[in-house]
C-alpha positions in Angstrom: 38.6 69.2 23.5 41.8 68.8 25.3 44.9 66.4 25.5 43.5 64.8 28.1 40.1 64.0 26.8 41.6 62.6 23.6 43.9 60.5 25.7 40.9 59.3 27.8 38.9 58.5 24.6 41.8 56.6 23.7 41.9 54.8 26.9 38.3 54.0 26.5 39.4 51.6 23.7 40.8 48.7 26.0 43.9 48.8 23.6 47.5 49.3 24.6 48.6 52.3 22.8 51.5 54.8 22.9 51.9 58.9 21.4 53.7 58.5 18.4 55.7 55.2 19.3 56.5 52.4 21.7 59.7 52.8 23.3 62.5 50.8 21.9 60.3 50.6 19.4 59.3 47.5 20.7 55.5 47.3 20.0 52.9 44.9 22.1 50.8 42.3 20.4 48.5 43.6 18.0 45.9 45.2 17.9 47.3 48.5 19.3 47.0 52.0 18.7 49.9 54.8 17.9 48.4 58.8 17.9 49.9 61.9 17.9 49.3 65.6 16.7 51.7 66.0 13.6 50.7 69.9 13.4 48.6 72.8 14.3 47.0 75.5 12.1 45.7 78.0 14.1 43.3 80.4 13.7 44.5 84.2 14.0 42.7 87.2 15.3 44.2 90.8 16.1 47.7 89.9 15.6 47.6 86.3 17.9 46.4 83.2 18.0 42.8 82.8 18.8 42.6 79.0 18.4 44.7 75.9 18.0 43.3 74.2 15.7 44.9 70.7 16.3 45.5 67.8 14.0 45.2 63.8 15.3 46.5 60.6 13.6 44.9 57.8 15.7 46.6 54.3 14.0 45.3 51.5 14.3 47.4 48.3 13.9 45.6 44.8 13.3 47.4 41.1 12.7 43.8 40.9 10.6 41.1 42.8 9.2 38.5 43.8 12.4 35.7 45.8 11.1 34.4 46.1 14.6 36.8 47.8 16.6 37.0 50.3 13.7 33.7 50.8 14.1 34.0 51.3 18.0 37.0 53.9 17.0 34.4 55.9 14.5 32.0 55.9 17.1 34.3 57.5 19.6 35.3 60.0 17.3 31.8 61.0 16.0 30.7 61.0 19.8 33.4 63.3 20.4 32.6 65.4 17.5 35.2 65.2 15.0 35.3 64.8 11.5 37.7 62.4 10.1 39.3 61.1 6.8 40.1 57.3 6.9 43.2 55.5 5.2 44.0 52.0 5.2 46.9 50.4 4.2 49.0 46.9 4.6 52.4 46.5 5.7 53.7 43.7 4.7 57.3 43.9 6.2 55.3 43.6 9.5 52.0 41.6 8.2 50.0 44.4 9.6 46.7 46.1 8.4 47.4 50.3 9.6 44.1 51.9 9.8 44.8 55.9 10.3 42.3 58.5 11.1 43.0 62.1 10.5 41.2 64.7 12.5 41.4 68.4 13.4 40.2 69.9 16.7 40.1 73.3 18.6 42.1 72.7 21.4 40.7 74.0 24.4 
């Protein structure tokens, strides 16, 4: 997987979205997605590394609860083959549901 692709993916969503924030922090009308790659953890072989090893948060931001453009988001991510861990939370500062998925890839 590369950059790209995971930004194309994300694209593939219809959704404005931004890595890791909007400017001015300014954000559109919701629903929107935030990623980014918070860290790496690579693999190591004869003194380098062999592999990044890549970690995504994809965030999803709803004004209300929408089962199915989760769904379409899982489905992306299984198609694309990675394994996720799911967190939801409400912010209520913001009256905004934050659904974040947490992957790991091997950036190629």
């Amino acid at each position: 997987m590369t950059y790209s692709e995971v930004k194309e993916m994300i694209e593939g969503f219809g959704l404005p979205f931004t890595y890791y924030s909007f400017p001015n922090n300014v954000a559109p009308t919701p629903p929107y997605i935030v990623f980014n790659y918070p860290e790496r953890d690579d693999l190591l072989a004869d003194n380098s590394n062999y592999s990044a090893v890549v970690t995504l948060n994809l965030e999803l931001y709803t004004r209300t609860k929408n089962f199915e453009l989760e769904e379409q988001i899982e489905t992306a991510l299984n198609r694309g083959g990675f394994v996720f861990e799911k967190t939801e939370a409400f912010i209520r500062q913001e009256n905004l549901y934050q659904v974040t998925y947490v992957s790991s890839f091997i950036k190629e």
